[in-house]
C-alpha positions as CSV (number, residue, x, y, z in Angstrom):
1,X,0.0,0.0,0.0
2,X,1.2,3.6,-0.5
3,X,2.7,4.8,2.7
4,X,1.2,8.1,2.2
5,X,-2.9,7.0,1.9
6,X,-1.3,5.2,5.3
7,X,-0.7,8.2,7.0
8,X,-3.4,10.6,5.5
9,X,-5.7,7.5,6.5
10,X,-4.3,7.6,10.3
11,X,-4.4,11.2,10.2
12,X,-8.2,11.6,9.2
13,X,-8.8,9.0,12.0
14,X,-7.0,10.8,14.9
15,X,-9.0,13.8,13.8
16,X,-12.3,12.1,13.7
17,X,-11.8,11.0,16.7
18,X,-10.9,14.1,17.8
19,X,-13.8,15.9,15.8
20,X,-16.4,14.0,17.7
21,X,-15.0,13.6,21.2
22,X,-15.8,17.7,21.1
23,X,-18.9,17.9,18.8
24,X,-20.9,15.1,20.2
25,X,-22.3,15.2,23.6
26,X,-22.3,12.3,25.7
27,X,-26.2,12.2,26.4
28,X,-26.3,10.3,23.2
29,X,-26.5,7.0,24.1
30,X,-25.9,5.0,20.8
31,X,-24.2,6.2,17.7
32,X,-27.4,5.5,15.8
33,X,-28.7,8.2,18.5
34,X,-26.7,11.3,17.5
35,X,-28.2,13.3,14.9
36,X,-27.8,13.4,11.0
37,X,-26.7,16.5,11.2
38,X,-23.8,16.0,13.8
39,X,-22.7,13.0,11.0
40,X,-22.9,15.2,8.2
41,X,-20.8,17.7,10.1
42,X,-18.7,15.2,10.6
43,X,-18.2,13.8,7.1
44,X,-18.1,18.1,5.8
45,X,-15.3,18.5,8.5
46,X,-13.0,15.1,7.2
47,X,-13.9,16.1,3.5
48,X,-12.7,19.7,3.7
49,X,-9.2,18.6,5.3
50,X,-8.9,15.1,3.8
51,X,-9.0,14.6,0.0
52,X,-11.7,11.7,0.5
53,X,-14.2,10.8,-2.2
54,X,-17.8,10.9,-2.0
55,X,-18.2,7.1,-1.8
56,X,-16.2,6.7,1.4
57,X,-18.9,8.9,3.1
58,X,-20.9,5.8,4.9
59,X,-18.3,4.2,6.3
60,X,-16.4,7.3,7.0
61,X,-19.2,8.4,9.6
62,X,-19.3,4.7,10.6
63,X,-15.8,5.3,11.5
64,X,-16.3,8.1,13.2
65,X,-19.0,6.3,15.9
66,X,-16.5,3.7,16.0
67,X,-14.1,6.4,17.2
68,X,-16.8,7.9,19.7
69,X,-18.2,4.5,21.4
70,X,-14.2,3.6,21.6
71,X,-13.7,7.5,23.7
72,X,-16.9,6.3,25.6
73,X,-15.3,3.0,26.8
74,X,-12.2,4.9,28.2
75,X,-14.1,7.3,29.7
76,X,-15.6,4.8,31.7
77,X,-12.4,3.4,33.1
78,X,-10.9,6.9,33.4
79,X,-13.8,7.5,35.6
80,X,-13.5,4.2,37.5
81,X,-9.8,4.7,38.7
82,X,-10.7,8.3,39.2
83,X,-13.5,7.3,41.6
84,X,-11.3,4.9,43.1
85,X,-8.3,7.2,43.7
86,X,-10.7,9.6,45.6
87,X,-11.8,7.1,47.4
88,X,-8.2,5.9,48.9
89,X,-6.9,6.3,52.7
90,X,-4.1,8.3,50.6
91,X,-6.4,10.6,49.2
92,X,-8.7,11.1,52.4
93,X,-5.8,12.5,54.4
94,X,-4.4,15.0,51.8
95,X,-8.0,16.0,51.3
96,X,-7.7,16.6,55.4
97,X,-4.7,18.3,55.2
98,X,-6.1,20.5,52.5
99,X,-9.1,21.4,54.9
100,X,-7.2,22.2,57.7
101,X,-4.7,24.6,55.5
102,X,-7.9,26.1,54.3
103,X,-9.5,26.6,57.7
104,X,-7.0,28.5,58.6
105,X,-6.9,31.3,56.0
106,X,-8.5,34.4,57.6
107,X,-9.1,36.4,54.4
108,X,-10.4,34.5,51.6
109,X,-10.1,35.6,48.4
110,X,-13.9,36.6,46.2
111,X,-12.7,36.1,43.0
112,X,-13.2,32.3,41.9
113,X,-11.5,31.2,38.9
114,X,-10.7,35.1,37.8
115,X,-7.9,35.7,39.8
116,X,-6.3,38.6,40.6
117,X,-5.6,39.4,36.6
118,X,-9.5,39.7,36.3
119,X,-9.8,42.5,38.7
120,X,-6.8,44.4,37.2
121,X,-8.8,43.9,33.6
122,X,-12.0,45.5,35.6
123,X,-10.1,48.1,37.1
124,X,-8.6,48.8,33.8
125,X,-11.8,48.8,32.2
126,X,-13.3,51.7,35.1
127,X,-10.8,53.9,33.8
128,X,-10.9,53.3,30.6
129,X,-6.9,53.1,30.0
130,X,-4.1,50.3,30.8
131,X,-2.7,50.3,34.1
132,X,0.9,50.0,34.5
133,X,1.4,50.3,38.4
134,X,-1.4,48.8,40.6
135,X,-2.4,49.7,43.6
136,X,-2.0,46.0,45.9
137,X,-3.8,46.9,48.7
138,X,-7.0,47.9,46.2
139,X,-6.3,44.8,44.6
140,X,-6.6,43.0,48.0
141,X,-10.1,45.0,49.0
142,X,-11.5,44.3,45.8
143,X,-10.4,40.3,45.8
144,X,-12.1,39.9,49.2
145,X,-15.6,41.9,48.6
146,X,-18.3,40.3,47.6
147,X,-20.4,41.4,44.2
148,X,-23.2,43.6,46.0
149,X,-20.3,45.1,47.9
150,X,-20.3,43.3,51.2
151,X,-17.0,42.7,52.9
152,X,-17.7,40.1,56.2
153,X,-15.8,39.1,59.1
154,X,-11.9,40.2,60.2
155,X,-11.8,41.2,56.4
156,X,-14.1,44.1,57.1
157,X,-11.5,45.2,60.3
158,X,-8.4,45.2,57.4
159,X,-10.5,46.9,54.8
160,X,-10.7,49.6,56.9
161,X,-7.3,49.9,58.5
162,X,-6.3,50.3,54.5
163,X,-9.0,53.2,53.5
164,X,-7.5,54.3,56.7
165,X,-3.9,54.8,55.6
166,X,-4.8,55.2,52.2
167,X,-6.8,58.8,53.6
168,X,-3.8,59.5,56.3
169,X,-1.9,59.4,53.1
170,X,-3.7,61.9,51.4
171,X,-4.3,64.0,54.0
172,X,-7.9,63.5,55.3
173,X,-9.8,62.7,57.8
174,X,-9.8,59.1,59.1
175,X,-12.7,56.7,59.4
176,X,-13.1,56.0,63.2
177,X,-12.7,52.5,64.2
178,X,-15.9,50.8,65.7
């Protein structure tokens, strides 16, 4: 056989596999399941970066759930050790230790999966110019308040001590503590 219908043949594979491990959700049970229309995107997809003719279209998309129930099957064991390594006595006590660690932190952070790079971009944005120096300690007020503006606990004490210093700095008045 021509070594290079080998590879192109390989190659349309690995990306039918990876053309339906995205498109296609996992609800669908059975390949006959999934839509026409998820199969003739399929075949589109594979025609438009494979040089395939028109008669390979069946068993292309055959392919393609044979690709999909094979993803399926290693799901399944990928979620079998994963539920079993959560499930170890090794697992339980770093999952204790990670408690504990988190326990102690006084000041959590608000911000979720944003970080601290999403509240520079929102500053940024308030001003409507990039920032070159920024300010830490607003950085720190505005990672630990909540969205309607709350701040709660010993984070509330801090906040204040830093408007404090922050108005000391400038010159005015100080906000007395409670």
């Amino acid at each position: 056989m021509d070594r290079n219908w080998m590879s192109a043949n390989r190659l349309s594979a690995e990306y039918s596999e990876a053309w339906v491990r995205t498109n296609i959700s996992l609800r669908d049970i059975t390949w006959p399941k999934v839509s026409q229309d998820l199969k003739n995107q399929l075949w589109e997809h594979i025609k438009v970066a494979f040089d395939v003719p028109d008669t390979d279209k069946r068993m292309t998309i055959a392919k393609g759930g044979d690709r999909w129930k094979d993803w399926k099957s290693t799901l399944t064991e990928e979620w079998r050790e994963f539920v079993d390594s959560r499930l170890s006595p090794e697992f339980g006590v770093n999952r204790k230790r990670a408690q504990e660690s988190r326990a102690c932190n006084l000041y959590p952070h608000r911000t979720g999966r944003g970080g601290v790079r999403m509240i520079q971009e929102q500053m940024e944005k308030e001003v409507g110019h990039q920032i070159t120096e920024f300010d830490r300690s607003e950085i720190w007020k505005r990672s630990r308040t909540k969205s309607n503006g709350e701040v709660e606990g010993p984070t509330a004490e801090v906040v204040k001590r830093i408007q404090n210093i922050a108005l000391n700095r400038s010159g005015a008045i100080p906000i007395p503590p409670k």
